[in-house]
N, CA and C atoms as a LAMMPS dump frame, in Angstrom:
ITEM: TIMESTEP
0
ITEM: NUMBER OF ATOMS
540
ITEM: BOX BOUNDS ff ff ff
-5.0000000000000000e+02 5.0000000000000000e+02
-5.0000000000000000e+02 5.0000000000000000e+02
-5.0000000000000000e+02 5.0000000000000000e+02
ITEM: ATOMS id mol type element x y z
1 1 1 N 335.792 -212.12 -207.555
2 1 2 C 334.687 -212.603 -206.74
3 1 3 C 334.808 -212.094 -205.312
4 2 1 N 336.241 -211.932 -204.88
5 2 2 C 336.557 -211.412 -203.539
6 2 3 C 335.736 -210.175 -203.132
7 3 1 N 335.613 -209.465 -204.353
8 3 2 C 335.081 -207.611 -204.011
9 3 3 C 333.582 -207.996 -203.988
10 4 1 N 332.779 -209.188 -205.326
11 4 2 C 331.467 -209.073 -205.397
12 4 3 C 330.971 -209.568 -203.666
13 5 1 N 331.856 -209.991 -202.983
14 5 2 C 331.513 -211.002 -202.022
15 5 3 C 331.606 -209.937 -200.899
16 6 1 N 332.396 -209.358 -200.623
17 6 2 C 332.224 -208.151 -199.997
18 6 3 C 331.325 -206.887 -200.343
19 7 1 N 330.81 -206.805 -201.617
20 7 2 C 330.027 -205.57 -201.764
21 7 3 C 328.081 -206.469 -201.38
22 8 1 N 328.087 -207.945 -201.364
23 8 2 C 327.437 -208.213 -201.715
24 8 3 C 327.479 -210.191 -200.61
25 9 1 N 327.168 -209.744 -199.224
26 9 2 C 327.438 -210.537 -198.379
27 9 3 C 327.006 -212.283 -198.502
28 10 1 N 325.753 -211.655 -199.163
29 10 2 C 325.014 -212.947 -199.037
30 10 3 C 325.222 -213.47 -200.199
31 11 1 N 326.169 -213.207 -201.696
32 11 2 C 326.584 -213.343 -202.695
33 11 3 C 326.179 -214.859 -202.652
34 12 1 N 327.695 -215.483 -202.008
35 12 2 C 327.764 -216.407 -202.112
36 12 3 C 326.6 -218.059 -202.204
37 13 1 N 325.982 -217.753 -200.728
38 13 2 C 324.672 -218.136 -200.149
39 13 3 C 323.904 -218.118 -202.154
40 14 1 N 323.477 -217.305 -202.22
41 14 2 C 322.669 -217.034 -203.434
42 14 3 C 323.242 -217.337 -204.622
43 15 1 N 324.685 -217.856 -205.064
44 15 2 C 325.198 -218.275 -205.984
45 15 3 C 325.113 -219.734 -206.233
46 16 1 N 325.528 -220.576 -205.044
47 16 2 C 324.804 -221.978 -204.15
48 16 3 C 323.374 -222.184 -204.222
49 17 1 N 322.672 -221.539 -204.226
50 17 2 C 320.983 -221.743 -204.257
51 17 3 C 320.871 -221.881 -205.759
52 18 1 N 321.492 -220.675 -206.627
53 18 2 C 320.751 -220.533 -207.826
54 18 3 C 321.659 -221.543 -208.834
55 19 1 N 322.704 -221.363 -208.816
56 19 2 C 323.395 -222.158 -209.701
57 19 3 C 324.596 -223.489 -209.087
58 20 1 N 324.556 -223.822 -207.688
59 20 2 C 325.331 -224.633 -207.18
60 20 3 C 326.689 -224.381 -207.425
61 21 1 N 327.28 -222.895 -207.194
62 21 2 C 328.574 -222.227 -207.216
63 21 3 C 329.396 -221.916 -206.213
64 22 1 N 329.675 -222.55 -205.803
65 22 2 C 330.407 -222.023 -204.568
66 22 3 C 330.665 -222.648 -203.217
67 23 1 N 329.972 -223.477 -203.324
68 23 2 C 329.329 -224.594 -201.894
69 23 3 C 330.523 -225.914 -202.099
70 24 1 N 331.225 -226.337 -202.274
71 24 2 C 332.239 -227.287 -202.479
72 24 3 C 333.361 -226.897 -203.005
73 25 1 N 334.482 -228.058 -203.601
74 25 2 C 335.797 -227.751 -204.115
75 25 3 C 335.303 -227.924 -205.51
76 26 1 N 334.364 -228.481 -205.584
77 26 2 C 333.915 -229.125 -207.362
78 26 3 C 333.573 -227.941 -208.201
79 27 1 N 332.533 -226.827 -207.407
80 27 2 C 332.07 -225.731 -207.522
81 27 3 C 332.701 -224.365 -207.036
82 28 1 N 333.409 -224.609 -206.597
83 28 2 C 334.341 -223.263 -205.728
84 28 3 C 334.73 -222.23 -206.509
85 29 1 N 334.891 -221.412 -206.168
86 29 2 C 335.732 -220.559 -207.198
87 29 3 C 336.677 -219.569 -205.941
88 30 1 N 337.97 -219.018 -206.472
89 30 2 C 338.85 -218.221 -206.159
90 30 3 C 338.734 -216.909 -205.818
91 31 1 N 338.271 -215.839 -204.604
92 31 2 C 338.914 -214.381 -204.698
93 31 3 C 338.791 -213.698 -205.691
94 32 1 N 340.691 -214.113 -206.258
95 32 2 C 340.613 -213.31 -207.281
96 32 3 C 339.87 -213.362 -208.415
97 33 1 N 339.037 -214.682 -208.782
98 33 2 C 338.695 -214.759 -209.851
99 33 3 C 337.448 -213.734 -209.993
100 34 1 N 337.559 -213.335 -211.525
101 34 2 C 336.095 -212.592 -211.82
102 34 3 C 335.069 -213.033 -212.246
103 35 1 N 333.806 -212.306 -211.925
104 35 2 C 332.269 -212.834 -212.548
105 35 3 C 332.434 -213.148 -213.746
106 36 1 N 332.825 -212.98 -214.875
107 36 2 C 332.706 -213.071 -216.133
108 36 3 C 333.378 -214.38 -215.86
109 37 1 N 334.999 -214.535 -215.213
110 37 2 C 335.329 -215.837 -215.572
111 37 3 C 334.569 -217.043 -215.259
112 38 1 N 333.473 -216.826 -213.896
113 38 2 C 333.084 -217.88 -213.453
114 38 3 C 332.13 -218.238 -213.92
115 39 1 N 331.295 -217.269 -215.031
116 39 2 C 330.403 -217.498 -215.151
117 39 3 C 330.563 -218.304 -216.92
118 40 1 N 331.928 -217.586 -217.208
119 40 2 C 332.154 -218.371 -218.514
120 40 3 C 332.603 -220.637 -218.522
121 41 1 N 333.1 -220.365 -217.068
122 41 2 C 333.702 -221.952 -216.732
123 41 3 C 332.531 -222.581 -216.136
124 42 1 N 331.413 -221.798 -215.439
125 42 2 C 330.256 -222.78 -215.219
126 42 3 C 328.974 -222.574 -216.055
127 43 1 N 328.864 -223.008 -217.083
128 43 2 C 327.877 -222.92 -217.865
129 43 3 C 327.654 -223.224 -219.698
130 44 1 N 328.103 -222.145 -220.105
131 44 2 C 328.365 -220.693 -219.76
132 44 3 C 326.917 -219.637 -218.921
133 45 1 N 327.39 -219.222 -218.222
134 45 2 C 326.05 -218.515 -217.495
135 45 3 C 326.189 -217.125 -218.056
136 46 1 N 325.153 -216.764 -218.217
137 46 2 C 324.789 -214.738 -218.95
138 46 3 C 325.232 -214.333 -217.425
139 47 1 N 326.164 -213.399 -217.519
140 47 2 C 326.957 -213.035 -216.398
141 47 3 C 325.563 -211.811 -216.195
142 48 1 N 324.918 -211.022 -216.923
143 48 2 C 323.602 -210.303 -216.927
144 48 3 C 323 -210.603 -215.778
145 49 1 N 322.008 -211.802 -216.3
146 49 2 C 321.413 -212.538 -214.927
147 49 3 C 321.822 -213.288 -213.985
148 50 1 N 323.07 -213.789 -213.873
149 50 2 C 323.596 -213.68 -212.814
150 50 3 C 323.846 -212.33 -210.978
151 51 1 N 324.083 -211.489 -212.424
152 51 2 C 324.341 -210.289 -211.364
153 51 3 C 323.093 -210.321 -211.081
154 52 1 N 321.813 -210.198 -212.002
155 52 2 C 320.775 -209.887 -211.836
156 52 3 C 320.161 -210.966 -210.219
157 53 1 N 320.491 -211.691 -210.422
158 53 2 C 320.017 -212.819 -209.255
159 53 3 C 321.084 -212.453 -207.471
160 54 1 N 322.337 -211.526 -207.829
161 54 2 C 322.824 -211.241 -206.735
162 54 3 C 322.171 -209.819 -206.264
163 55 1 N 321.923 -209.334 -206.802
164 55 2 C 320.922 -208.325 -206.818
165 55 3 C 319.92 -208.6 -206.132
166 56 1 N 318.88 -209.717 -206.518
167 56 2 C 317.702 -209.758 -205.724
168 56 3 C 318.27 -210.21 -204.523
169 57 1 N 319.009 -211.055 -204.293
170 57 2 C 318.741 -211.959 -203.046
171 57 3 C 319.949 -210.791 -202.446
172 58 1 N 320.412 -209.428 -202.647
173 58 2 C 320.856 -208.914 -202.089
174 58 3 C 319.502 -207.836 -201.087
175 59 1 N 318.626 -208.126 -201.958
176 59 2 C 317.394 -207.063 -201.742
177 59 3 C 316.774 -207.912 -200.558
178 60 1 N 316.667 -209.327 -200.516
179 60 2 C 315.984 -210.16 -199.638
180 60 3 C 316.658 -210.179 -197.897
181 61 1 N 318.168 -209.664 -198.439
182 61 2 C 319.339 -209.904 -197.2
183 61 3 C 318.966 -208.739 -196.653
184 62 1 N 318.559 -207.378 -197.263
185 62 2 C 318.5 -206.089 -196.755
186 62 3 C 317.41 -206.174 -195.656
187 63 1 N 316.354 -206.581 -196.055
188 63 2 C 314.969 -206.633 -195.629
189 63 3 C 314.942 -207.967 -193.999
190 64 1 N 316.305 -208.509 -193.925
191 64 2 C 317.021 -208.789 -192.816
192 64 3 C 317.581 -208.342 -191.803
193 65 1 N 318.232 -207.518 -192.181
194 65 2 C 318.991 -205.95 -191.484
195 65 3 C 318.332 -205.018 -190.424
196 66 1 N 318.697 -205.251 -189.469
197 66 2 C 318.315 -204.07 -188.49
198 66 3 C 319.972 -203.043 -188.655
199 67 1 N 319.577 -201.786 -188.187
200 67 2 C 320.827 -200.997 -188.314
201 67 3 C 321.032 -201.307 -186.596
202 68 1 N 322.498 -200.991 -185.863
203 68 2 C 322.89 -200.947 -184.723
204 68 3 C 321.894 -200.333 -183.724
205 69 1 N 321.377 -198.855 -184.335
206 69 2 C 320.522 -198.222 -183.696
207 69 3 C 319.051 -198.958 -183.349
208 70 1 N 318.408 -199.229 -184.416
209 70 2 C 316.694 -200.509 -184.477
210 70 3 C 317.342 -201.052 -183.1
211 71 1 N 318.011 -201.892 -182.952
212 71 2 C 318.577 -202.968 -182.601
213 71 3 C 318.317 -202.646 -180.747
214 72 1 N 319.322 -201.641 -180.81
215 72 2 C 319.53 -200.63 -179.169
216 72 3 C 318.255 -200.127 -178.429
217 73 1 N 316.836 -200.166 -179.982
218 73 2 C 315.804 -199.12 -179.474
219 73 3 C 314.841 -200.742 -179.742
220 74 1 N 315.09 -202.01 -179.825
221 74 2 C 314.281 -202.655 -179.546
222 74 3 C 314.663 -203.765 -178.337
223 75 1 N 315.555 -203.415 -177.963
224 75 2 C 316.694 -203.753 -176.732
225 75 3 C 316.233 -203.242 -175.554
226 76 1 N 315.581 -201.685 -175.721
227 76 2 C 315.248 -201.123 -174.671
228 76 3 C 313.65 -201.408 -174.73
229 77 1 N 313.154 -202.152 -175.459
230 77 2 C 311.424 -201.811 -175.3
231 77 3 C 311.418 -202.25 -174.268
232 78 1 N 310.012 -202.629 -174.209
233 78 2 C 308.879 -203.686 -173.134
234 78 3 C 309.209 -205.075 -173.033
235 79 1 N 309.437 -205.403 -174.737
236 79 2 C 309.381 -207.069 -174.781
237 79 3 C 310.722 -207.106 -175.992
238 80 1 N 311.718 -206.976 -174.586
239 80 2 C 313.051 -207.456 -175.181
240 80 3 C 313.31 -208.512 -175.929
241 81 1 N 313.809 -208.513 -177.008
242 81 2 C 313.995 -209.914 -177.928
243 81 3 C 315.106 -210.51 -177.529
244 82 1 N 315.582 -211.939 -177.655
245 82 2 C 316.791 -212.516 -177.447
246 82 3 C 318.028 -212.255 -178.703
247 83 1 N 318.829 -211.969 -178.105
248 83 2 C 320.429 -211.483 -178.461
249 83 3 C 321.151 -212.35 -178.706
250 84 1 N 321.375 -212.682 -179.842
251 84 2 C 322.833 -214.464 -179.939
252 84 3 C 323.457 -213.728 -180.618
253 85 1 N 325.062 -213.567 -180.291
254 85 2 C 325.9 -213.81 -180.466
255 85 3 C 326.905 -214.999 -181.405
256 86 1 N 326.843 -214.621 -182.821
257 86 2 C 327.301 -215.667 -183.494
258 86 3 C 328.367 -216.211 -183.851
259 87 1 N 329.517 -215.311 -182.767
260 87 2 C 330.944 -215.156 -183.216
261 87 3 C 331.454 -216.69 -182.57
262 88 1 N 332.598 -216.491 -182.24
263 88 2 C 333.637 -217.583 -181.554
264 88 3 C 333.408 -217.164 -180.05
265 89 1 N 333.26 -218.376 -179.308
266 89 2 C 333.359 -218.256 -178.187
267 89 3 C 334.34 -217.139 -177.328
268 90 1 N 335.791 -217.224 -178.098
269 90 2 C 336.649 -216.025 -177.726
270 90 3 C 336.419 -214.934 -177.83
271 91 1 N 335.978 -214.671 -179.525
272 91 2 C 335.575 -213.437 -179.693
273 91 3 C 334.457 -212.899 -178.577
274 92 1 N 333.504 -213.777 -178.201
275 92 2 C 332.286 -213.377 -177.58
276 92 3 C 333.005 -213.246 -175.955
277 93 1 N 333.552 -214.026 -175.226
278 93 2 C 334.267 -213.536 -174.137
279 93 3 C 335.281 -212.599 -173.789
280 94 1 N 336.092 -212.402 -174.942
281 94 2 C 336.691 -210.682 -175.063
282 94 3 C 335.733 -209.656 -175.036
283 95 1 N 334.956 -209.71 -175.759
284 95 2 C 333.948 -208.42 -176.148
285 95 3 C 332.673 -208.893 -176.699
286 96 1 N 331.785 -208.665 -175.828
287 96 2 C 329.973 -208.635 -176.826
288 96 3 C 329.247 -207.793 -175.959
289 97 1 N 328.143 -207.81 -176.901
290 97 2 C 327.015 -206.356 -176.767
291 97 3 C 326.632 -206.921 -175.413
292 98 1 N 326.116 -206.209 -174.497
293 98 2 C 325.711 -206.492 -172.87
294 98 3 C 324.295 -207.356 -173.393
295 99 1 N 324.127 -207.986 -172.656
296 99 2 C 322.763 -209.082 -172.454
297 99 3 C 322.869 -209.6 -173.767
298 100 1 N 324.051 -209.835 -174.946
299 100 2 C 323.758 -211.294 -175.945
300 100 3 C 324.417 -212.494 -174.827
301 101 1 N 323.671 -214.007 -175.701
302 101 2 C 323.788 -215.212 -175.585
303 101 3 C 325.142 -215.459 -176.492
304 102 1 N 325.723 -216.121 -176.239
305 102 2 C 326.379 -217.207 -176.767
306 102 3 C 325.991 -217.788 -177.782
307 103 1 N 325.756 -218.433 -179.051
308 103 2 C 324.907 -219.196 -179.873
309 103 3 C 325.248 -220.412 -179.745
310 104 1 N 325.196 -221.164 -178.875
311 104 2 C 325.463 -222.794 -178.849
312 104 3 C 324.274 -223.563 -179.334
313 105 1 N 324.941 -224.433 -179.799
314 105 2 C 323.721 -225.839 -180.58
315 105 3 C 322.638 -225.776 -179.583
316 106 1 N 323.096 -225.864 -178.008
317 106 2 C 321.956 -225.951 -177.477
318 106 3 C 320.766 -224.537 -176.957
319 107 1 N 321.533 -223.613 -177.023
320 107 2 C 320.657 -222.401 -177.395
321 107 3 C 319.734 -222.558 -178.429
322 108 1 N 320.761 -222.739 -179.358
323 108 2 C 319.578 -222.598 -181.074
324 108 3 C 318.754 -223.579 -180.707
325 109 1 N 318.778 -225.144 -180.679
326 109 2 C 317.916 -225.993 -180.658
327 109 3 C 316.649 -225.491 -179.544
328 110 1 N 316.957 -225.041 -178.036
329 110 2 C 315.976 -224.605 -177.119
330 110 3 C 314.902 -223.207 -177.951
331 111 1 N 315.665 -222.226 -179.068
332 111 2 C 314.56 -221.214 -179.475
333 111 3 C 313.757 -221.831 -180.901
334 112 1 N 314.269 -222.882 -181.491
335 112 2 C 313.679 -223.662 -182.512
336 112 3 C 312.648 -224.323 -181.986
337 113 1 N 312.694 -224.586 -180.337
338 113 2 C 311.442 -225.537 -179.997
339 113 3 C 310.544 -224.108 -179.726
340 114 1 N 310.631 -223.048 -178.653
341 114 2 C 310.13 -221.921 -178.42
342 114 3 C 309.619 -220.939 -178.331
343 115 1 N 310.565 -220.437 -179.565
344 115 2 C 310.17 -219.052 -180.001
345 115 3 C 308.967 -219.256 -181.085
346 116 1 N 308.499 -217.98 -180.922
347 116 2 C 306.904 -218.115 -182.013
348 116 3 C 307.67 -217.529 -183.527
349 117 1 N 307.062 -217.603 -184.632
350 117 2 C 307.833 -217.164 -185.781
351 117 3 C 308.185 -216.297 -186.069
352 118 1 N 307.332 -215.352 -185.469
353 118 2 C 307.404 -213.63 -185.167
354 118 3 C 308.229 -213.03 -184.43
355 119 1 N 308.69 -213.845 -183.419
356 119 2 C 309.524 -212.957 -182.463
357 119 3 C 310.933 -212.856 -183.021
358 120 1 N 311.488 -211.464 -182.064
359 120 2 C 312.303 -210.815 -183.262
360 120 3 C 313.495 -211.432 -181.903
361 121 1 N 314.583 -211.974 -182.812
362 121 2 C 315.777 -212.622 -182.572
363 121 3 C 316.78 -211.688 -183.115
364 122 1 N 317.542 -210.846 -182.418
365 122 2 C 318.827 -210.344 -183.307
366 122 3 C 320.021 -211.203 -183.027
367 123 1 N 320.541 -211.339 -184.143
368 123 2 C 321.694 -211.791 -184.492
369 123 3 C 322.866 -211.218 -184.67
370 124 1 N 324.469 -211.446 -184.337
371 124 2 C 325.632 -210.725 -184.891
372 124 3 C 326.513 -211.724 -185.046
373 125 1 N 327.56 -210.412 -185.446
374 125 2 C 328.523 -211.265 -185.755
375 125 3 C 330.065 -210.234 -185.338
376 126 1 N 331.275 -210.537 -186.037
377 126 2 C 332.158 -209.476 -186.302
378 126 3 C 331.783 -208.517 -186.716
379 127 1 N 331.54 -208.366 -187.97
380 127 2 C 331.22 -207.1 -189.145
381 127 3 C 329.945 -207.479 -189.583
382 128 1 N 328.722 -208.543 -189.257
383 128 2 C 328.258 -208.518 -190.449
384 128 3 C 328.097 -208.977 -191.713
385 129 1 N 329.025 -209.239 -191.786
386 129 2 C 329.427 -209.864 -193.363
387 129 3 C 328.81 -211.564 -193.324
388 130 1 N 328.756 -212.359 -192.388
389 130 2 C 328.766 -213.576 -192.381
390 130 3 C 327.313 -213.933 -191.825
391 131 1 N 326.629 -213.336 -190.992
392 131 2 C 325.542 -213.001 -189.964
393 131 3 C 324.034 -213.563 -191.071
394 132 1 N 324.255 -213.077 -191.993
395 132 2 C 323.132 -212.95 -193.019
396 132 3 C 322.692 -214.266 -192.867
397 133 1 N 323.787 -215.33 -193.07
398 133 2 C 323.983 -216.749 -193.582
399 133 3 C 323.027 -217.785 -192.486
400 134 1 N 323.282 -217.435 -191.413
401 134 2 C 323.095 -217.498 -189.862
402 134 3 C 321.735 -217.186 -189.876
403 135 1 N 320.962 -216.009 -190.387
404 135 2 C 319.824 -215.388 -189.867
405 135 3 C 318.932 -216.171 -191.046
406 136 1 N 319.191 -216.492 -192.805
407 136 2 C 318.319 -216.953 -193.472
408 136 3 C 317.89 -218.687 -192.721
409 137 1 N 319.113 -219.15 -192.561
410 137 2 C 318.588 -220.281 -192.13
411 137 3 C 317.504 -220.263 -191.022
412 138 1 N 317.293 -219.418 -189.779
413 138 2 C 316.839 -219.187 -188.937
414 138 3 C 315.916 -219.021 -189.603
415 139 1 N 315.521 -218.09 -191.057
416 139 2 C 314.182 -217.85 -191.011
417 139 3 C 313.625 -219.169 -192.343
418 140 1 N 314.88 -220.227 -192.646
419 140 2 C 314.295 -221.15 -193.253
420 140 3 C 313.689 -222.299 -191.951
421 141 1 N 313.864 -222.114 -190.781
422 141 2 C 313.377 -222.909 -189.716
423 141 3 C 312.342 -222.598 -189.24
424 142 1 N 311.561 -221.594 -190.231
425 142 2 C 310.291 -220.92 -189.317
426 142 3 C 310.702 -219.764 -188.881
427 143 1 N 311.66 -219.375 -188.126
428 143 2 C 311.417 -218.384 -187.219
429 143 3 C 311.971 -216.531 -188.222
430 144 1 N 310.8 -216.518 -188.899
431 144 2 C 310.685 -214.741 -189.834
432 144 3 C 311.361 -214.065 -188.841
433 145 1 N 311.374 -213.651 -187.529
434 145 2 C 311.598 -212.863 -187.513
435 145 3 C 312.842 -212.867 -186.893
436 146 1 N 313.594 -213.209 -186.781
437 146 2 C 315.361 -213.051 -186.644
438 146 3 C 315.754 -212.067 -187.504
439 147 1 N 316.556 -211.068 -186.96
440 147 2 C 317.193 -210.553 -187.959
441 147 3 C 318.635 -209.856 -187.546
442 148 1 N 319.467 -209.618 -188.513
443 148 2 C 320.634 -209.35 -187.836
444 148 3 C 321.335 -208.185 -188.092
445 149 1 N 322.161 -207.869 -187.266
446 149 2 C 322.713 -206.35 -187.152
447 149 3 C 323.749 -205.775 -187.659
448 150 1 N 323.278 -204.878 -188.604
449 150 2 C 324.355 -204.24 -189.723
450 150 3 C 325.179 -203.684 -189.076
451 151 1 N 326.783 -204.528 -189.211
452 151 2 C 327.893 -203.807 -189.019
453 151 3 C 328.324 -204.992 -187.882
454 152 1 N 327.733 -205.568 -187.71
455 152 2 C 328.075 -206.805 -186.4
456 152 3 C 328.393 -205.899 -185.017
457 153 1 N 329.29 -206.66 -184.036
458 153 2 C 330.172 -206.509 -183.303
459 153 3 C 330.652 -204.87 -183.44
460 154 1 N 331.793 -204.619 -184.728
461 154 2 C 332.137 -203.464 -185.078
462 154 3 C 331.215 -202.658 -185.362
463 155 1 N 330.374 -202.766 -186.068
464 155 2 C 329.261 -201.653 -185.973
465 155 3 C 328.615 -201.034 -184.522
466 156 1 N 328.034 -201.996 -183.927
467 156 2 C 327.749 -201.937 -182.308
468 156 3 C 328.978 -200.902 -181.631
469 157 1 N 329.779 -201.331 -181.642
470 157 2 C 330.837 -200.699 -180.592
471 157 3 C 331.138 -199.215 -181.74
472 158 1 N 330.783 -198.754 -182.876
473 158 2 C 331.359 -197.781 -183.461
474 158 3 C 330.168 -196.745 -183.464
475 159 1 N 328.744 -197.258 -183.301
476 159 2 C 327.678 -196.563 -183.313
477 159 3 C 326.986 -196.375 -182.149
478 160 1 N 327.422 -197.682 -181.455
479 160 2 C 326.49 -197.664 -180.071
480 160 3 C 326.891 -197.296 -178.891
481 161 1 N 328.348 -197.962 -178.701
482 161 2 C 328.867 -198.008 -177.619
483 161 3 C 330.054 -197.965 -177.486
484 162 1 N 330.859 -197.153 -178.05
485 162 2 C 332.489 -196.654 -178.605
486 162 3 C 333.183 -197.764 -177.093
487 163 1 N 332.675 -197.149 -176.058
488 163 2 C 333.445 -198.057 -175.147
489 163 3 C 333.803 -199.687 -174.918
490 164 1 N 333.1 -199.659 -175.93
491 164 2 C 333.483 -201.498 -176.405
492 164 3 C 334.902 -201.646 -176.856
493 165 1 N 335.649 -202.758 -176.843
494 165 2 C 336.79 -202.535 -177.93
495 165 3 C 336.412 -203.1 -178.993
496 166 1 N 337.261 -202.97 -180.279
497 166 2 C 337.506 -202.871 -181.753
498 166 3 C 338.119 -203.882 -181.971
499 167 1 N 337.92 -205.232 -182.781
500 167 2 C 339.288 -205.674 -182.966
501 167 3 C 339.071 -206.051 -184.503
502 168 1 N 340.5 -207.047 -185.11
503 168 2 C 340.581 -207.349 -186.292
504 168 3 C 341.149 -208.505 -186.245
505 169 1 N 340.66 -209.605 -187.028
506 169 2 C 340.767 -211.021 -187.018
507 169 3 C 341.819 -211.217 -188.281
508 170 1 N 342.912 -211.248 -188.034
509 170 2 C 344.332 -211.555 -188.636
510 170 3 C 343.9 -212.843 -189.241
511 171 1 N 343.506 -213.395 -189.152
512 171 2 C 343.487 -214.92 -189.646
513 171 3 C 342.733 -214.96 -191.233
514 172 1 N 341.486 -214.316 -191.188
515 172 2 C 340.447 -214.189 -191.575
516 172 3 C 340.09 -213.004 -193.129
517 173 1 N 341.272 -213.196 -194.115
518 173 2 C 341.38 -212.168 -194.708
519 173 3 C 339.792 -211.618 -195.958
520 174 1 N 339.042 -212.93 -195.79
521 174 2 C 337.404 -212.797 -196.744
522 174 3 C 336.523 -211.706 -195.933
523 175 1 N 337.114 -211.256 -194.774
524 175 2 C 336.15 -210.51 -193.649
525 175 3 C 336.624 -209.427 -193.741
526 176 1 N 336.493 -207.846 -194.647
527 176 2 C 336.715 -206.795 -194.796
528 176 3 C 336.94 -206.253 -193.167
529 177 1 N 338.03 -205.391 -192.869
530 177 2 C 338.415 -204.518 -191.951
531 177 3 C 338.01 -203.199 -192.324
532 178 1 N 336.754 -202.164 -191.435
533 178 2 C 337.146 -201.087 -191.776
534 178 3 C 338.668 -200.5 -190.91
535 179 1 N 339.164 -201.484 -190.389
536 179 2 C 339.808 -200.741 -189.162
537 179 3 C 341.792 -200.591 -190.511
538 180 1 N 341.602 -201.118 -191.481
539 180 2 C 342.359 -201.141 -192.762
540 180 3 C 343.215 -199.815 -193.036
């Protein structure tokens, strides 16, 4: 499950929606464990449509995605969108993209009253990997147009702005390193 979860960010999110997999200790499953096993201990589920269902809602996560570049060239328009920052406060005071926010409760709550549904909100993170999670809810609150930036943090500083630094979260081993 470790690799589907990495090839396939929003896996999880969409395993929780469709079949209540993953979201507790009752439902959890392990890393190492594989699709076939989980799908044989909860159900039994056709591991088929299963994939088939990480698939779509992998297609729904895409259509989320700005690349680093979108991001830089809607940064520079006319009508700059707001920038949150979804990491850890640390992470975000070591290193973030110039002009993001912070994402505090009271940020989010002030663009939930605010922002129109349309306006485009980018989102990050580290890598990416977690960001998705962050941006559906945003657009289950109304607001479509949030969307967030492939490659997070590391992407930004590897495509945009090398002069950023790089780092890798030791703690955190579900969060692929390209830096590996």
């Amino acid at each position: 499950m470790g690799e589907v979860l990495v090839a396939l960010p929003g896996g999880r999110r969409a395993l929780f929606s469709h079949y209540h997999l993953g979201g507790c200790s009752s439902c959890g499953f392990a890393a190492e464990e594989t699709l076939g096993e989980l799908c044989a201990r909860s159900g039994p589920l056709d591991p088929a449509e299963v994939i088939a269902k990480l698939l779509e809602a992998y297609a729904h996560d895409a259509a989320m995605l700005v690349t680093p570049q979108q991001a830089r060239d809607a940064l520079a328009g006319p009508a700059a969108p707001v920038l949150l920052d979804t990491r850890t406060r640390e992470e975000h005071e070591a290193v973030a993209i110039p002009g993001s926010t912070f994402m505090t409760q009271e940020v989010q709550q002030n663009l939930f009253a605010t922002a129109g549904p349309d306006d485009l909100i980018l989102l990050y993170d580290h890598q990416g990997s977690r960001v998705l999670d962050t941006c559906a809810w945003f657009h289950g609150h109304g607001l479509k147009g949030a969307r967030a930036i492939a490659g997070g943090m590391d992407g930004w500083s590897r495509e945009i702005d090398p002069a950023l630094a790089r780092y890798r979260l030791e703690f955190d081993p579900a969060e692929p390193s390209p830096l590996e």
